[in-house]
C-alpha positions as CSV (number, residue, x, y, z in Angstrom):
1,X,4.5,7.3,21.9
2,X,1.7,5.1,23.0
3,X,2.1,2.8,19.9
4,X,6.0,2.2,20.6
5,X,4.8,1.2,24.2
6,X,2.1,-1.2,23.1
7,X,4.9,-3.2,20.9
8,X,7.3,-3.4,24.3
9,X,4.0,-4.6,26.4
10,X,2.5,-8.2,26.3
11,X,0.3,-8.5,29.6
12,X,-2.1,-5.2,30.9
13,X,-3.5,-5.8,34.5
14,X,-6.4,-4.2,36.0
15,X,-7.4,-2.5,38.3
16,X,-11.1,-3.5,38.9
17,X,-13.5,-1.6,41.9
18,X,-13.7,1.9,39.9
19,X,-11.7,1.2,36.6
20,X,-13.3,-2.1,35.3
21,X,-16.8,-1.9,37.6
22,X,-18.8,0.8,39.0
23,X,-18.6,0.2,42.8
24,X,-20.6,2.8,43.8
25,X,-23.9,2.0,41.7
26,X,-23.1,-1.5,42.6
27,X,-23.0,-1.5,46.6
28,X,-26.0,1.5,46.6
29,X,-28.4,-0.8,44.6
30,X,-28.1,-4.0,46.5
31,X,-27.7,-1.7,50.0
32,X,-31.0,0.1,49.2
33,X,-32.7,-3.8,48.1
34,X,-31.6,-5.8,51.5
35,X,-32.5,-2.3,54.1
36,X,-36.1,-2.1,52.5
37,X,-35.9,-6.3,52.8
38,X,-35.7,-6.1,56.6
39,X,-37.6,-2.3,56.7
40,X,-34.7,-0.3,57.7
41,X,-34.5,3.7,56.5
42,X,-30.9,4.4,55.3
43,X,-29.7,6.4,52.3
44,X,-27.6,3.9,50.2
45,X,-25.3,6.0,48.4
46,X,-24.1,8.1,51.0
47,X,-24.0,3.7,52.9
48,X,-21.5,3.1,50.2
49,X,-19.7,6.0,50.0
50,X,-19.1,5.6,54.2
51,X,-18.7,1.8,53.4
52,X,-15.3,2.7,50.6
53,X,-14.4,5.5,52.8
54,X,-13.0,2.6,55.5
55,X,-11.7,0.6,52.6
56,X,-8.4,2.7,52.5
57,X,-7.8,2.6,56.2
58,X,-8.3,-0.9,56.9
59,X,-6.2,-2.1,53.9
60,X,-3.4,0.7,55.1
61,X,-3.3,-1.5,58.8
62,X,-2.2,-4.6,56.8
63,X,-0.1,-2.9,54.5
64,X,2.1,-1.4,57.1
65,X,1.9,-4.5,59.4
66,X,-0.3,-3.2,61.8
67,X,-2.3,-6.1,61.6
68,X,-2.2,-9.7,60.7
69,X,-3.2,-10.2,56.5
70,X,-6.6,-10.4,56.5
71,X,-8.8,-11.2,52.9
72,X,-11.0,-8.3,51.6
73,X,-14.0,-9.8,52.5
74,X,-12.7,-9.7,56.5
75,X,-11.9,-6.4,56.5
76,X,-15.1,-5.2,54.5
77,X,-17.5,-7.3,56.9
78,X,-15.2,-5.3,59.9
79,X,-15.8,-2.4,58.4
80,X,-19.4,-3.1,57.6
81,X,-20.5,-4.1,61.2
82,X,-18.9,-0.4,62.2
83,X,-21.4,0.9,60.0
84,X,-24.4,-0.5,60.9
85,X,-23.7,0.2,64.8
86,X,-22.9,3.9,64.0
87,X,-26.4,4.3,62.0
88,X,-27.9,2.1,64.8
89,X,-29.6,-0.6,62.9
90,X,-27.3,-3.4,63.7
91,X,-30.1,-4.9,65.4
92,X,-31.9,-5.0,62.3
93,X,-29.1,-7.0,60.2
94,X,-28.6,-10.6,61.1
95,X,-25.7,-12.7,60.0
96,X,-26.9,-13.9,56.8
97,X,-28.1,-10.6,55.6
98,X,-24.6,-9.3,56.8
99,X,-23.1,-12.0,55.0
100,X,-25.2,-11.0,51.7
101,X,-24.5,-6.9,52.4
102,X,-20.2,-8.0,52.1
103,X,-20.5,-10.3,49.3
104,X,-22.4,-7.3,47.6
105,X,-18.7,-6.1,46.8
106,X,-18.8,-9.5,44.6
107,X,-21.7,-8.5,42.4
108,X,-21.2,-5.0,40.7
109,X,-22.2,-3.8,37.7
110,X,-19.0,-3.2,34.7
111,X,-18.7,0.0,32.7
112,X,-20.7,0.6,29.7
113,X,-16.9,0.5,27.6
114,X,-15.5,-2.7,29.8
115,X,-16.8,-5.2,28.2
116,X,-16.3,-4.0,24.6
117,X,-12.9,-2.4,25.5
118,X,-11.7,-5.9,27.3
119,X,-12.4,-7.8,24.5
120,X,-10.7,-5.6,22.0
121,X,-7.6,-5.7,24.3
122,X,-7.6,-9.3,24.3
123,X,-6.8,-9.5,20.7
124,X,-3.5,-8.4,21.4
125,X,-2.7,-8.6,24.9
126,X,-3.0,-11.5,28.4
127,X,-5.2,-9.4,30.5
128,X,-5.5,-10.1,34.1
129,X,-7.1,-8.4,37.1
130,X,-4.8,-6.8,39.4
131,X,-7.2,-5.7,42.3
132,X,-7.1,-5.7,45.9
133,X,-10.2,-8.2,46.0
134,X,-9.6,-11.6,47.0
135,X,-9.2,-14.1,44.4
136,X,-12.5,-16.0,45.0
137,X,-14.6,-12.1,44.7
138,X,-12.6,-11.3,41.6
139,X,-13.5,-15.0,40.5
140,X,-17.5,-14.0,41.0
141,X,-17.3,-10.6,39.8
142,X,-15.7,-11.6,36.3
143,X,-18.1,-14.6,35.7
144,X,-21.1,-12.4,37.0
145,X,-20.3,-9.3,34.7
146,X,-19.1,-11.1,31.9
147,X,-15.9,-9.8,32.1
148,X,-13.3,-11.9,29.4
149,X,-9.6,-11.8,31.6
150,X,-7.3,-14.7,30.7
151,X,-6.6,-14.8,34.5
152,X,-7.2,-13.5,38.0
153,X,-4.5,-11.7,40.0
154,X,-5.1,-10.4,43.3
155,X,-3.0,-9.0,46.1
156,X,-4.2,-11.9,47.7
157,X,-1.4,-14.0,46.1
158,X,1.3,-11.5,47.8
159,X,-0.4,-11.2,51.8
160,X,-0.9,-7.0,51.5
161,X,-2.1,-4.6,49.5
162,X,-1.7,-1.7,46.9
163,X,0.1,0.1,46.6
164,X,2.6,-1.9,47.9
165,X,5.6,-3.1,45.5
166,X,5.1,-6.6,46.1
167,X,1.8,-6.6,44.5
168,X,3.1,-5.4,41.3
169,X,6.2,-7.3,41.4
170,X,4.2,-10.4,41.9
171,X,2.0,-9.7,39.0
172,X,5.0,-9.6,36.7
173,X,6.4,-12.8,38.1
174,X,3.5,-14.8,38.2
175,X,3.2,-13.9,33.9
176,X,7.0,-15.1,33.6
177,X,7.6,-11.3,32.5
178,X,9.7,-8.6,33.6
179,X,7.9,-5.6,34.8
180,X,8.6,-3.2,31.9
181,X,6.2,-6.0,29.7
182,X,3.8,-5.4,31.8
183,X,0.7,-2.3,31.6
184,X,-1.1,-1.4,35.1
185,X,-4.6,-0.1,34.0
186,X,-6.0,1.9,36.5
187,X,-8.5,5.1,37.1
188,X,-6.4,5.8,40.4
189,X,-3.0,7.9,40.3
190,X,-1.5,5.9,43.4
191,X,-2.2,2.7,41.7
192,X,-0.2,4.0,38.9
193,X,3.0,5.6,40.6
194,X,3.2,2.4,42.6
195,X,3.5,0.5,39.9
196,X,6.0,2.7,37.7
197,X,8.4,2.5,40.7
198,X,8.5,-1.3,39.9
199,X,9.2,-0.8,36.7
200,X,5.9,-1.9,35.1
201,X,4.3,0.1,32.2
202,X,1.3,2.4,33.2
203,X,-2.0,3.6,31.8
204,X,-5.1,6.0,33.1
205,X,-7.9,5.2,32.6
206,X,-10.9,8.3,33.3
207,X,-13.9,7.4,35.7
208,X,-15.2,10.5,36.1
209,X,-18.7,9.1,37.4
210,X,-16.9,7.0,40.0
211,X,-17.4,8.8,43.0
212,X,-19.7,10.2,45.1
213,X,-20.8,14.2,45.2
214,X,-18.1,16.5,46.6
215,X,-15.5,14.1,45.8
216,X,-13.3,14.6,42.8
217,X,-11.7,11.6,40.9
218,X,-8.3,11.5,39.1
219,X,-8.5,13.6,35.9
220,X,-6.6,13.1,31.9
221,X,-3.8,15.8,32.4
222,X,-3.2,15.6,35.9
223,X,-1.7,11.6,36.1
224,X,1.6,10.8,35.4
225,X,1.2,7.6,32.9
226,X,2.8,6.0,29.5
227,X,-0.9,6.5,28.1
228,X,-4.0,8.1,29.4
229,X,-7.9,7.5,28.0
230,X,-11.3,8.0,28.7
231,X,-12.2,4.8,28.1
232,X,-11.4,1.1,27.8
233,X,-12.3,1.4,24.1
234,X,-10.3,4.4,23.7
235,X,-7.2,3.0,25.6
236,X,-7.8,-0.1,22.8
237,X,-7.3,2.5,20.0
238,X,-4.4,4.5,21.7
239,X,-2.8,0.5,21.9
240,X,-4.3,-0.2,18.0
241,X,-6.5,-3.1,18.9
C-alpha cells in the first residue's frame, strides 16, 4: 500500500517542532543556560512544557479570527512574558534576554533519524517544511540543525494556522501540485486529519520522547494515515528510498 502511494506522491512536507526537532530538549536546555545567566531558580522542563502548553491557545485566537494574524515569534514572546510574571521573575528578564528566551524556539536540537531520514527522502522526493513557525525561524532552525529541505513553507505564507485548510491548500499550490501529490509528515494526529480533508497524502511519524511526563503522544495504531513509522528512516524504507 505504502509503495503504490509513494509512486502517486512527488512533494512530502513537514511538520517540524516535535516531528523533525525535539522542542522540548531544545527550549529546557537554553531556559535552564539564560535563568542560571541572570541567577534565577526555575525548573526548565516543566518552563517549556508551560511555555508549549499556551502555544495551542494563542495560535487557536488567530485561527478563528479572534485576533489579528500575528507571527509565531509575537505570540511566543506574549506567551513568554505571561510566564515569567506568573513564576514572578519578570523583574529578572530584561528585553534582550527575553528577546534571546523567544528566539530559543529558533535553535533546537533535530532527531537522531532526521537528518539521515531527510536526506534519504530527498533522493526521491521535494521536501519542504510545513510548520507553524514563521518563515525567518524555520529559515534559522534548518541552517542551524543541518536540516537538507529544498524549501521553507510556513503558515506564515497563508496569515493562520494549522490545522486550518488553507495552510495545506497553500502548500500544494505554492509546489504547482494538486493535493493528492502531496505527503503531510507529521508526529500529530490533528496535523494529519487536517490535511487528508484537503485531499493531501498523509504519513505518522512516532515521537514517543516528545513530550513531557504525564502526557501521552500520538501512538502507530491509533492515527488514521496512508503510512505510519517510527522513524524518518523507517518512513524512507516504507517509501523505498
Amino acid at each position: 500500500m505504502s509503495e503504490r502511494i509513494g509512486d502517486q506522491v512527488s512533494a512530502l512536507v513537514f511538520d517540524v517542532f516535535g516531528t523533525v526537532v525535539d522542542w522540548r530538549t531544545g527550549v529546557a536546555e537554553q531556559v535552564a543556560a539564560i535563568a542560571s545567566e541572570r541567577g534565577v531558580q526555575l525548573d526548565p522542563p516543566s518552563f517549556a512544557d508551560e511555555w508549549r502548553a499556551r502555544y495551542g491557545p494563542s495560535t487557536e485566537r488567530v485561527r478563528t479570527g479572534d485576533r489579528a494574524w500575528a507571527y509565531l515569534d509575537t505570540l511566543h514572546r506574549e506567551s513568554l512574558d505571561g510566564l515569567l510574571e506568573a513564576h514572578g521573575v519578570a523583574s529578572s528578564f530584561d528585553e534582550d534576554t527575553r528577546c534571546r528566551l523567544v528566539h530559543a524556539w529558533h535553535r533546537l536540537p533535530a532527531w537522531e533519524d532526521t537528518v539521515p531520514g531527510l536526506t534519504r527522502l530527498r533522493t526521491r522526493y521535494v521536501l519542504a517544511t510545513l510548520s507553524n513557525g514563521g518563515v525567518a525561524l524555520l529559515t534559522h532552525l534548518a541552517k542551524a540543525a543541518a536540516l537538507p529541505f529544498d524549501c521553507i513553507l510556513s503558515a506564515e505564507l497563508a496569515h493562520t494556522y494549522k490545522p486550518h485548510p488553507a495552510v495545506y491548500r497553500m502548500a500544494a499550490r505554492l509546489l504547482d501540485l494538486e493535493p493528492g501529490r502531496v505527503m503531510m509528515v507529521a508526529a500529530h494526529a490533528n496535523d494529519l486529519e487536517a490535511a487528508a480533508s484537503v485531499g493531501l497524502r498523509t504519513a505518522f511519524v512516532e515521537r514517543p520522547d516528545e513530550l513531557g511526563p504525564g502526557l501521552v503522544p500520538d501512538r502507530i495504531g491509533e492515527v488514521a494515515c496512508d503510512v505510519a513509522a517510527g522513524s524518518l528512516t523507517e518512513l524512507a524504507d516504507s517509501l523505498d528510498c
